[in-house]
C-alpha positions in Angstrom: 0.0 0.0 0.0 2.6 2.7 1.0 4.3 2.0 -3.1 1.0 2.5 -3.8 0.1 5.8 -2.5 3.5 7.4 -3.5 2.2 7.4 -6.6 0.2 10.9 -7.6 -2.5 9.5 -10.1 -6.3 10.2 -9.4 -7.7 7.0 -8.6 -5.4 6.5 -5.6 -9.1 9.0 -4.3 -10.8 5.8 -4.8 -7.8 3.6 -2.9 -8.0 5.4 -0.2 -10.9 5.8 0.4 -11.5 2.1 0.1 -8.1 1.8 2.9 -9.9 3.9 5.1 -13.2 1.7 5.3 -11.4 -1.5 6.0 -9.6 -0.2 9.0 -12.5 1.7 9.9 -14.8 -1.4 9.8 -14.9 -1.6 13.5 -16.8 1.5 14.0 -19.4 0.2 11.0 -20.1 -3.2 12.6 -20.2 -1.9 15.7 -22.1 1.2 15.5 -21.4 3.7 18.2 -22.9 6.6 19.7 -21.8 10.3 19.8 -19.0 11.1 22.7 -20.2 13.2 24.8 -19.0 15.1 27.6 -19.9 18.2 30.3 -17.7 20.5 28.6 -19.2 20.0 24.9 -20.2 23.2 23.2 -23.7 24.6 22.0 -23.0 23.9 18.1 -21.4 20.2 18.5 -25.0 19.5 21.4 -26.8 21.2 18.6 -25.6 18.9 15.6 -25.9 15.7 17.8 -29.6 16.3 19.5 -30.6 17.0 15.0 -28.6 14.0 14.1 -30.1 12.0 16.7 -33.9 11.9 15.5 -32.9 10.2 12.4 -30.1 8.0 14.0 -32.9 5.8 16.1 -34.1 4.2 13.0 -30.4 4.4 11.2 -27.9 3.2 14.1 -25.2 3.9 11.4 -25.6 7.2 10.6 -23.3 8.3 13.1 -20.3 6.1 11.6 -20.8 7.2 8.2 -20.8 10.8 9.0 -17.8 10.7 11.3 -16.0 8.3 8.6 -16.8 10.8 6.0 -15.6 13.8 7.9 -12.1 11.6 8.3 -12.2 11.3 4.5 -12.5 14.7 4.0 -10.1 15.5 6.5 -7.4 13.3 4.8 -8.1 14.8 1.5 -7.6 18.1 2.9 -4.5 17.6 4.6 -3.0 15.9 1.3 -4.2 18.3 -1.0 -2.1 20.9 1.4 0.9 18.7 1.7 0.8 18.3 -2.7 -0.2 22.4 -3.6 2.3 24.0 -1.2 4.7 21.2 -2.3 5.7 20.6 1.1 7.9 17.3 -0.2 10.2 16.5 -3.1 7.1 15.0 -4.9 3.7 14.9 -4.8 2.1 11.6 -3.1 -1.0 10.4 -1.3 1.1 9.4 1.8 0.2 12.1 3.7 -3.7 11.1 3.8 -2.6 7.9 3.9 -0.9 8.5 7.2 -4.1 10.0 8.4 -6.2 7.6 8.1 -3.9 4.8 9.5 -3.1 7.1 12.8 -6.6 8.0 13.6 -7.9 4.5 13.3 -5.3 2.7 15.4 -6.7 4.0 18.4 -10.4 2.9 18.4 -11.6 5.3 21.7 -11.4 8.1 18.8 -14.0 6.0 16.7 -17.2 7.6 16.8 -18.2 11.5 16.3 -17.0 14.2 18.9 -16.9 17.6 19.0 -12.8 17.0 18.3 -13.7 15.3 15.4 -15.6 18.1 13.8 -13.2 20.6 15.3 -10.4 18.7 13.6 -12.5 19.5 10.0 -11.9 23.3 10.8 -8.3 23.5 12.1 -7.2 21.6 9.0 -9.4 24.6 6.8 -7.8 27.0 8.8 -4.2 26.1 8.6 -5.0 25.5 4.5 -6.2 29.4 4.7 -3.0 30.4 6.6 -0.7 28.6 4.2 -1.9 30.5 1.0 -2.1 34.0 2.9 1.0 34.2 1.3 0.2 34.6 -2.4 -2.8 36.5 -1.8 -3.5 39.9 -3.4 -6.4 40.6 -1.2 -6.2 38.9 2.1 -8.4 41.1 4.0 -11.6 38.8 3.0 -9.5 35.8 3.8 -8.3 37.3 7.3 -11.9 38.0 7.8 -13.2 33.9 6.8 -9.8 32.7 8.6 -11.2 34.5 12.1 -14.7 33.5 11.3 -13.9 29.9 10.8 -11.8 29.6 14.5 -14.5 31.8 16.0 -17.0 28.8 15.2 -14.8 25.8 15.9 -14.4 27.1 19.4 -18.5 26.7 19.3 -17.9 23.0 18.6 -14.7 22.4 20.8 -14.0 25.8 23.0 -10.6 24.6 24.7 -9.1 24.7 20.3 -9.2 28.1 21.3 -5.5 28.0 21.9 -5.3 27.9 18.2 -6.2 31.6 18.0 -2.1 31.6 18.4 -1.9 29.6 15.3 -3.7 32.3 13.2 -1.6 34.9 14.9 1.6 33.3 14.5 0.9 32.3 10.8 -0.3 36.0 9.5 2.5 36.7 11.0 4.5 34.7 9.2 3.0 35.1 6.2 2.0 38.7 5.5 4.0 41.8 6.2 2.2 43.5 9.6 -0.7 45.6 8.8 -2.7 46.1 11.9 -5.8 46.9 10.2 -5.4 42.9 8.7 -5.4 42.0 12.3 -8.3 43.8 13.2 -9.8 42.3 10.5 -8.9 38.6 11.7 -10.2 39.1 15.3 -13.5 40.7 13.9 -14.3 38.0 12.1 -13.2 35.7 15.6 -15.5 37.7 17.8 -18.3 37.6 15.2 -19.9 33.9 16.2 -19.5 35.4 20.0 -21.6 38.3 19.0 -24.2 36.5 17.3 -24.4 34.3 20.1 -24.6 36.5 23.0 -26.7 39.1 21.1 -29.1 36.3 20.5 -29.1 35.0 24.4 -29.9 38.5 25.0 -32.8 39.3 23.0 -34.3 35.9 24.2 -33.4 36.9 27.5 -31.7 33.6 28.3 -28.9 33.0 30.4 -25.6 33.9 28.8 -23.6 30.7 29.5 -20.1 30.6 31.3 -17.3 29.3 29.0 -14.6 29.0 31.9 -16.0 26.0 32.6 -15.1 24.5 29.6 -11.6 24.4 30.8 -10.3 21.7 33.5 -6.6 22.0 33.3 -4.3 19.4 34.4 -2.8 16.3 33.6 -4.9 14.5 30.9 -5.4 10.8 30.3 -3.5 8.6 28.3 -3.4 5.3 27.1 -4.0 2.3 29.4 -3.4 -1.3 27.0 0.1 -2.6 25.8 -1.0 -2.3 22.2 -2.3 1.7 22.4 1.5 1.9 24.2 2.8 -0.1 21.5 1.3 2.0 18.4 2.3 5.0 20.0 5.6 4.5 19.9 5.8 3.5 16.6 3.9 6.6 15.5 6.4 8.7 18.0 9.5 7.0 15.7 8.0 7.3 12.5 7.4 10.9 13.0 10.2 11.8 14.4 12.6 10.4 11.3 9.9 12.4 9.2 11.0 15.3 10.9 14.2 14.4 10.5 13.6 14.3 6.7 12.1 17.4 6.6 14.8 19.2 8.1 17.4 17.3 5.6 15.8 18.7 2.6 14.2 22.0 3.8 17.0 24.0 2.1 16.0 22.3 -1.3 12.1 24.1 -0.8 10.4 27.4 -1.8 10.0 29.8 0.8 6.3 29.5 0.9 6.9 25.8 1.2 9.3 26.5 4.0 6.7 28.9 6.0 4.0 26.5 5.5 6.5 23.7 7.3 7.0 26.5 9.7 2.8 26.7 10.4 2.6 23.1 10.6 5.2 23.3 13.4 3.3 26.0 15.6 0.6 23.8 14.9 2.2 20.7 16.4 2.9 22.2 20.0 -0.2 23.8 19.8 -1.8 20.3 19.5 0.3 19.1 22.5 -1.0 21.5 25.0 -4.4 21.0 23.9 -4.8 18.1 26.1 -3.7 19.9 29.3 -6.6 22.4 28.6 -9.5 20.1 28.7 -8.8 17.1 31.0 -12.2 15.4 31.3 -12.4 14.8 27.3 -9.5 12.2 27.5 -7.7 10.5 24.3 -10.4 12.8 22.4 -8.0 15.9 22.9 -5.0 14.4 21.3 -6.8 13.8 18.1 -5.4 17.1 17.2 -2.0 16.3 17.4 -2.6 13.3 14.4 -2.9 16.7 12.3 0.9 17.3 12.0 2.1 14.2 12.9 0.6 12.7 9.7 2.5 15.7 7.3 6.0 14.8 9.0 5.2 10.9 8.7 4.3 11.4 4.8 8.4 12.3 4.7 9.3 9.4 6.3 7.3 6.8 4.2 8.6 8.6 1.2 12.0 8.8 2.0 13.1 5.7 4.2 16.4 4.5 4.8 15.7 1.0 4.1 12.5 0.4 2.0 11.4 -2.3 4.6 11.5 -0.1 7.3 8.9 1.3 6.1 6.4 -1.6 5.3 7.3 -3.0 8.8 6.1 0.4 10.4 2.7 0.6 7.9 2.0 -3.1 8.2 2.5 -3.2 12.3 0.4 -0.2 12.9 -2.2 -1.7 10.4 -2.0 -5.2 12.5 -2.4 -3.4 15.6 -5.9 -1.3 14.3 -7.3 -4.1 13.5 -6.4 -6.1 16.4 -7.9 -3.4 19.2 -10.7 -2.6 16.7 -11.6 -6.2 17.3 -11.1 -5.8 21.1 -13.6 -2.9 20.8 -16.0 -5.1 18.8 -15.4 -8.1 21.3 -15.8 -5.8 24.4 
C-alpha cells in the first residue's frame, strides 16, 4: 500500500478511500454513539440532539458521518501537503498517514466535538498557508477569524489555536494592523451573534470558563495503544528528520507553511492539558501534523522495509484493538 500511494494519479481518491473503510470497519459493525462530555459546546449538542432523530431508525448514521468527515479531513491535509509542495514529490502518503493514525486507536472511533473541530483547524491552517500569495487577504483574514471563531462553538478549549492564526499572519504577511483587526472581527463575530441572541431571548448567557479543567490529561491504558504509540512517535520523528534534511531544497512559501505546521504541532500538544475530562479525544489534534511529518518518512526511508514494517505493524495493531472494541 505505502508504493501504492507514492504514486500521484487520481484513482489513488478511490484507494484510499477504500483503505480507510477496512480499517475503519470496526466503527461500522459496531455502531457507536456520539461522545459526549460536560464540557461540549452549543453547536457540537446542537448537531448531535438534530442528528439523533434520524439515527434511532439508522444506528449507522453516526459512523458514516464521522468516517466521511475523516475522508474529508485526509483529503484536505494531502491536498495541502501536494499544492504548497511541502515534499520533493507529490504523493497520497500524507492522507494515507491520516487515516492509519486515527484509526489505530479505536476510543477516537465515533463522532465528537474534536472530530468536527479537527474539519476546521485543518481549513484553517489550508487558509494560513496560502495567505502568502494572496493579493487581497483582508476577506480571507476575515473567513480565517470567522472559521476559529466557530470551531471554538464545537470544541471551546481549540481556542488556543487563535495563536496559530496569529503566529501564521505573521508569518506570512508583512504587519498591517488593520489585517489584524480584520482577523479578530471576524473571531468575535460567532460570539456576537451568540450572545446578542441570548440577550434578545433573555436567556442565560452561559459561562465558558467551565469549559476548561486544566491538568494532567489521560492517556493510554493497554500494551498495544503503548505499542502503536511508539511506533507513531518514531515514524514521526525520522519524518522530521527528513524534513529538516531537505528543507534547504524548498520554496520559501513551502518553508513557512513547514514552519505553520510546526506552531501547529505544540499547539496540539497543549491542547490536552486544557481540557482534561475529554481524555484520548484531545489528542486527536495532534494526528494533524504528525501525519504531514510521517508522509516524509514513508517517502523517504532508509531501508525500503523499514517502512512496510512500520505501515504493516500499525495496520496489525488497528485491526487487532478494533476487534477488542468489537469483542468488548
Amino acid at each position: 500500500m505505502v508504493g501504492t500511494f507514492k504514486a500521484n494519479i487520481p484513482y489513488n481518491n478511490f484507494l484510499l478511500f477504500v483503505y480507510g473503510f477496512v480499517l475503519y470497519l470496526p466503527m461500522f459493525l459496531h455502531p457507536i454513539a456520539p461522545i459526549k462530555a460536560e464540557t461540549d459546546v452549543v453547536f457540537y449538542l446542537f448537531m448531535i440532539n438534530t442528528l439523533s432523530f434520524a439515527a434511532k431508525s439508522f444506528p449507522l448514521l453516526f459512523s458514516i458521518v464521522s468516517f466521511i468527515l475523516i475522508f474529508i479531513q485526509a483529503l484536505m491535509l494531502n491536498m495541502l501537503v501536494n499544492n504548497q509542495r511541502l515534499q520533493t514529490r507529490p504523493s497520497y502518503l500524507t492522507g494515507m498517514c491520516y487515516l492509519l493514525f486515527t484509526a489505530v486507536f479505536t476510543k477516537w472511533y465515533g463522532l465528537s466535538a474534536s472530530l468536527i473541530a479537527s474539519t476546521f483547524l485543518i481549513w484553517i491552517l489550508t487558509k494560513l498557508c496560502y495567505l502568502q500569495n494572496n493579493p487581497h487577504p483582508k476577506t480571507s483574514l476575515y473567513n480565517i477569524g470567522l472559521l476559529m471563531g466557530v470551531t471554538t462553538f464545537f470544541y471551546f478549549p481549540s481556542i488556543a489555536f487563535i495563536f496559530l492564526v496569529l503566529m501564521g499572519i505573521t508569518i506570512t504577511r508583512p504587519f498591517r494592523f488593520s489585517e489584524w483587526i480584520i482577523a479578530f472581527a471576524g473571531i468575535i463575530t460567532p460570539y456576537y451573534f451568540f450572545f446578542s441572541y441570548n440577550f434578545l431571548l433573555d436567556k442565560k448567557q452561559p459561562d465558558f470558563s467551565k469549559l476548561f479543567d486544566s491538568g494532567l490529561p489521560s492517556f493510554f491504558k493497554t500494551g498495544s495503544e503503548y505499542a502503536a504509540l511508539t511506533i507513531i512517535v518514531i515514524v514521526v520523528l525520522l519524518g522530521i528528520y527528513w524534513v529538516q534534511d531537505n528543507m534547504r531544497r524548498l520554496l520559501v512559501q513551502s518553508r513557512n507553511t513547514w514552519a505553520i505546521i510546526y506552531i501547529f504541532m505544540l499547539i496540539s500538544l497543549v491542547v490536552p492539558f486544557l481540557n482534561r475530562p475529554e481524555g484520548l479525544s484531545n489528542w486527536r489534534f495532534s494526528i494533524i501534523p504528525f501525519s504531514c511529518f510521517a508522509s516524509a518518512f514513508f517517502l523517504f526511508p532508509l531501508k525500503k522495509w523499514v517502512s512496510l514494517v512500520a505501515h504493516w505493524a500499525l495496520v496489525l495493531l488497528a485491526f487487532w484493538m478494533g476487534y477488542i472494541y468489537i469483542t468488548h
